[in-house]
N, C-alpha and C positions, 0 to 999 in steps of 0.2 A: 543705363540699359540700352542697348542697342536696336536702331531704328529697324522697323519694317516696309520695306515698300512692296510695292508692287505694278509690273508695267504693263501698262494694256490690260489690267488687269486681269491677265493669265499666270500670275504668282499667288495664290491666295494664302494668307496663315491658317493653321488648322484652328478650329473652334476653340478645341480647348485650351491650346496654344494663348491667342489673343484673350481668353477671360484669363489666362495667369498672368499673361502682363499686368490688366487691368487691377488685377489683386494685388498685385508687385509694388503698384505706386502708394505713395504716402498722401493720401488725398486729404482735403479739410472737410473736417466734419462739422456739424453742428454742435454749440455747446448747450450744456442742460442749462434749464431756466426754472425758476418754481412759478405755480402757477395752481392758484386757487383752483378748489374740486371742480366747483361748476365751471371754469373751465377745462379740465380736466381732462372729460373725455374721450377717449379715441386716440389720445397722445402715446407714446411709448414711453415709461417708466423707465426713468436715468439710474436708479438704485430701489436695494429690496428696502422694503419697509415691516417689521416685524411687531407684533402687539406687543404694550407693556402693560395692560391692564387687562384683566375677566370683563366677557361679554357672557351672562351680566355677571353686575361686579359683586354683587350679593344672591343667594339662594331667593327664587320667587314662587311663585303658585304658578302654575301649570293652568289651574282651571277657578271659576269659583265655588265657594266651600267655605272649611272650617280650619285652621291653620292648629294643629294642638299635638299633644306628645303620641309616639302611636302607641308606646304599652297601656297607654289610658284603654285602649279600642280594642285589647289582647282576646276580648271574651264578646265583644257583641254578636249576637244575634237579631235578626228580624223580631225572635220572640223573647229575646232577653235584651235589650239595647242598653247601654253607654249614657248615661245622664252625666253631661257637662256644663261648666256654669260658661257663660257666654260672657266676654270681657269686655266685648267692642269692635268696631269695623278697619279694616285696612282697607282704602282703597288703591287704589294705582296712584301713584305719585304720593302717596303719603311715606314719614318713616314711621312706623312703629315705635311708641315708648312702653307698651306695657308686656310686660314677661308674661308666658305663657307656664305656666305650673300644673302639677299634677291636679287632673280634674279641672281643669278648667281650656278655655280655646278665646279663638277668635274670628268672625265672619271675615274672610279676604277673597278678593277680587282675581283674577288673572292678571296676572303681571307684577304686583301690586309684592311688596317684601316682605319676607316671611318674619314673623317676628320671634326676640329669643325667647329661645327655649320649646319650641314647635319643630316638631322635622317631618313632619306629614299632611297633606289636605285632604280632608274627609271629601269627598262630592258631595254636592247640593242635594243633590236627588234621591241622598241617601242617608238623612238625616230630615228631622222635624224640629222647629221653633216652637218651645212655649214659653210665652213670657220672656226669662233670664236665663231660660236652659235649653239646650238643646240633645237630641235624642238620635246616638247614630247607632245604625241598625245592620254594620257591616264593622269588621276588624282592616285596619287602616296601615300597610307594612311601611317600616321608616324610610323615606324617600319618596313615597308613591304621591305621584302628581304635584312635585315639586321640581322646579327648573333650577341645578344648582348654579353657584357661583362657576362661570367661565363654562357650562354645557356648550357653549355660540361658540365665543372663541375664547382661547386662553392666553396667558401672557406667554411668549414665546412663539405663537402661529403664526406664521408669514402671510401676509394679509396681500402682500403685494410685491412679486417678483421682479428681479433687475429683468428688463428689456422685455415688457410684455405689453402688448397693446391692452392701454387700460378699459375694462367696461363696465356698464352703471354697478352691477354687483361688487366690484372693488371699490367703487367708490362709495358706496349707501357703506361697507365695512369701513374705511377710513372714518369713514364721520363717524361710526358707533364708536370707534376709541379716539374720539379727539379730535382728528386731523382736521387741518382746514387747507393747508397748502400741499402740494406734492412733486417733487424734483422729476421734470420731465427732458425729451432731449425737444429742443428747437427744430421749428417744421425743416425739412428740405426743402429747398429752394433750385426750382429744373427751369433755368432759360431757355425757351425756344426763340430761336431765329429762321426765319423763314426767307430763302432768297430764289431769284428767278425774275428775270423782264417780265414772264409771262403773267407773273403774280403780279408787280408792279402797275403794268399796264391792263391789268384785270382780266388777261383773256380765259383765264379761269378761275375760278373760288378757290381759298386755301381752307382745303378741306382737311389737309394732312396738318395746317396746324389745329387745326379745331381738335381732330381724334388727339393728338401727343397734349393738347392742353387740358384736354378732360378724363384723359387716362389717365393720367399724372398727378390727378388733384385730388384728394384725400385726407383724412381728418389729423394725419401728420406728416402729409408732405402738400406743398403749393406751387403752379408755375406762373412764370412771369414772360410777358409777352412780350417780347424783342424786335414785332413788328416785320414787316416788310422789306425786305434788302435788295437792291437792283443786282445784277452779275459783275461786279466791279470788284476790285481788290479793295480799292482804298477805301469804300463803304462799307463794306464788310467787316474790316480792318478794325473800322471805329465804332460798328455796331457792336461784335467781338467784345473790344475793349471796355465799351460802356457797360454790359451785361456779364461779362465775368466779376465786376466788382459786385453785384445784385445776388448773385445767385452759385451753389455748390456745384451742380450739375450744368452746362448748356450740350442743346441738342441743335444742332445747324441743319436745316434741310436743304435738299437739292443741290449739294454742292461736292458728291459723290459720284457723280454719273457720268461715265467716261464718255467723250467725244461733245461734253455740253461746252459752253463757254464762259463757265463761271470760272473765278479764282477763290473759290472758298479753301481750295487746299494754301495755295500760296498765304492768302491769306492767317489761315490758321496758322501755317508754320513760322511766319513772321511774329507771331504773338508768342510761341511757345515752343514746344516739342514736339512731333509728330515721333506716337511711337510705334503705330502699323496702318496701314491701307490697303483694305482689303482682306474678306474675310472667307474660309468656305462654307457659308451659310445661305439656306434658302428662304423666303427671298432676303434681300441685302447685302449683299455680297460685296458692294461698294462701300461699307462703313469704312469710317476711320477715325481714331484717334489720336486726343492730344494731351498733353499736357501743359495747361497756361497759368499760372501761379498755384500751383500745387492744387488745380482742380479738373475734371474728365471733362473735355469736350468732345463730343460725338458728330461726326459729318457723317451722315445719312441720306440717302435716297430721296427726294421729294415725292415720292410716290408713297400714298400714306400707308400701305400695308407693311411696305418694307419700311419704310422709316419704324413704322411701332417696332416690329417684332424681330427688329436688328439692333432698336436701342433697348428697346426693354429687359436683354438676359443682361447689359451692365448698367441699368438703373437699378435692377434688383440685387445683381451682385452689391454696389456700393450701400443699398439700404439691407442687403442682410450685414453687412461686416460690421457696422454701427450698432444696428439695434436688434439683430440675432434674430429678427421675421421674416418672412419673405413678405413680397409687396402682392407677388401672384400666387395665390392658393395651390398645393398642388393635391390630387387625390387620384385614386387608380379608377382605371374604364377598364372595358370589355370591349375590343375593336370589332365594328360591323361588320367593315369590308377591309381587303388587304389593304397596303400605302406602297406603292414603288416611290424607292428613292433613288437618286442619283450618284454613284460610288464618288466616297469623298468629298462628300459634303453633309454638314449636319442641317437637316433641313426640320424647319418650324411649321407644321402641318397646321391649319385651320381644322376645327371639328365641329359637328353639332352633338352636344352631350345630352343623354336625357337619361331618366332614372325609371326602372321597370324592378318589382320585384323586391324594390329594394336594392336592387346592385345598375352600376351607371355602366351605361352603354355611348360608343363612339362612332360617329359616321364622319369620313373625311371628305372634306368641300370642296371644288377645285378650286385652285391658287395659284393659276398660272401665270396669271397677268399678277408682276406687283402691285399696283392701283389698282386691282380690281374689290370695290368696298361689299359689293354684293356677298362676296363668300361672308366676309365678316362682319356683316350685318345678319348674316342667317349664323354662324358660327358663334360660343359661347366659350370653346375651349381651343388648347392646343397640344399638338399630340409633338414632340422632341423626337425626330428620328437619325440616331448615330452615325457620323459618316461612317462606320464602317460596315451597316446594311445595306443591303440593298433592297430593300423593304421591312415590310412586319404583315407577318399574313393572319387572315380572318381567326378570331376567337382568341387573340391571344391577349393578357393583359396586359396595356400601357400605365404610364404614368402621363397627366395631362396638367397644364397649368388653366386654373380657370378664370377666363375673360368676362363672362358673364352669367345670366341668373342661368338655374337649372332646374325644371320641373321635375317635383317627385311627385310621383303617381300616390 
């Protein structure tokens, strides 16, 4: 595939442009692992899983009662009742060995198996005990308050579909037929590398790696901390080298930004492929990628708002191509106020999303500054504006990816 540059960074690739690259490469994916329920959780499902048994596997009571034939009950009355001989008790976890025959029953439990020859439960409360007999004082239709075989599930139901984020209701259902292990894909693994003197020498916090380490991290994807890198080629070089064998994805920060004095690009391209630099996207417009043994590396802006939401559309690209989710929610708003965009560029809007009514509304934050954390620290979503707007004016419906929690009224 043919490289992309860019100089002075007044060449940019179009959006869409650069995620078809990104789709274009043969990247490493994670391979499925099996891995016990209780571990389970939250993983994504390698393969569907299909029941081969009834949930439940036998006909049971519904409620407690009297388990017996219903033509027995064809004629009861309050003032004419059913005299049947009373056999014996079923409780829950018992089997049944005594046949149930005409005129006669058995006391059973909720849950507890119906036994043969019974296809209906009288209710408790509709019936009287004497002795050896009992007196039901209602007509009992065949089925009524009885749980049959496979009502839950049947054999044939898909219990658990390829590439679904699993959760506790999938799994309390594996265990009712059986399961104890289940074919999951292996976490993603996102290295971040963080470089700059200024980090080094502490003149400021790396707060840009803090946000990409804890965005990132999730109950089927994990990152790994790459530490600290001076502006040096051959540091880089070796950080790089150490961290692509660890992990699928690396994200390299600050080492995008034109007129700085890093060699993160040299760098990278000594290790691998450089396949564009530079993007029309707001902010981050400086990404760039690589390819280094058939895996994405991302050079990004050190300024943590553009680092996020310049790497985030090809973290999520590579985690939908695997496991068919997205990693960021999306769902539709209702815009407060207009958004001016800048022709030719697809710009990543901050928003504050809130729910009224029942339908979600959208206010855009300012995001001028790329480091600036305040928007999105107040910000929860984000609103995608097409380079070929030049805004989206007030009341119209967006599509938002959501960052954070959202109050429903």
């Amino acid at each position: 595939m043919a490289k992309h540059t860019m100089k002075g960074f007044d060449s940019l690739l179009p959006y869409k442009s650069a995620l078809s690259i990104f789709k274009g490469e043969k990247w490493v994916y994670p391979n499925s692992i099996q891995l016990p329920l209780d571990s389970a959780g939250g993983k994504i499902s390698s393969g569907e899983i299909i029941s081969s048994v009834n949930i439940p596997d036998k006909n049971k009571s519904a409620m407690d009662g009297y388990a017996l034939k219903s033509t027995d009950t064809l004629n009861a009355t309050p003032a004419n009742p059913v005299k049947l001989s009373l056999k014996g008790t079923i409780a829950a976890g018992d089997t049944p060995e005594e046949i149930v025959n005409d005129g006669t029953c058995m006391e059973i439990y909720t849950g507890s198996i119906m036994p043969e020859g019974s296809d209906a439960v009288a209710r408790a409360e509709n019936c009287d005990v004497i002795g050896k007999y009992i007196y039901v004082y209602s007509s009992v239709n065949k089925g009524e308050n009885v749980a049959p075989a496979g009502e839950d599930l049947k054999i044939g139901d898909t219990i658990l579909d390829k590439n679904s984020l699993i959760h506790p209701q999938n799994l309390a259902a594996l265990k009712s037929i059986g399961i104890s292990e289940v074919n999951v894909y292996g976490n993603i693994s996102i290295g971040i590398i963080n470089t700059g003197k200024e980090l080094v020498n502490k003149q400021i916090e790396n707060s840009t790696g803090m946000l990409l380490r804890t965005f990132y991290t999730s109950s089927f994807t994990e990152t790994i901390d790459g530490g600290i890198v001076d502006d040096d080629e051959k540091s880089i070089a070796l950080a790089v080298r150490s961290m692509i064998e660890r992990c699928h994805i690396l994200i390299v920060t600050g080492g995008s930004s034109l007129g700085r004095k890093d060699m993160t690009t040299d760098a990278l391209s000594g290790e691998g492929k450089m396949l564009f630099s530079g993007v029309s996207i707001k902010p981050g417009r400086t990404i760039g990628l690589f390819n280094i043994k058939n895996k994405p590396v991302l050079s990004v802006s050190g300024l943590p708002v553009a680092a996020l939401l310049s790497s985030m559309i090809f973290v999520d690209s590579y985690i939908k191509n695997i496991y068919g989710v997205d990693y960021i929610h999306c769902a539709s708003s209702i815009l407060d106020e207009s958004i001016h965009n800048r022709a030719g560029f697809t710009t990543f809007q901050i928003a504050r999303t809130y729910a009224i009514d029942g339908e979600l509304h959208s206010i855009p934050l300012n995001t001028k500054v790329s480091g600036n954390l305040s928007a999105i620290i107040k910000g929860n979503s984000i609103i995608k504006i097409d380079e070929n707007l030049e805004g989206i004016p007030q009341g119209i419906r967006v599509n938002i990816y959501i960052i954070g929690d959202i109050k429903w009224d």
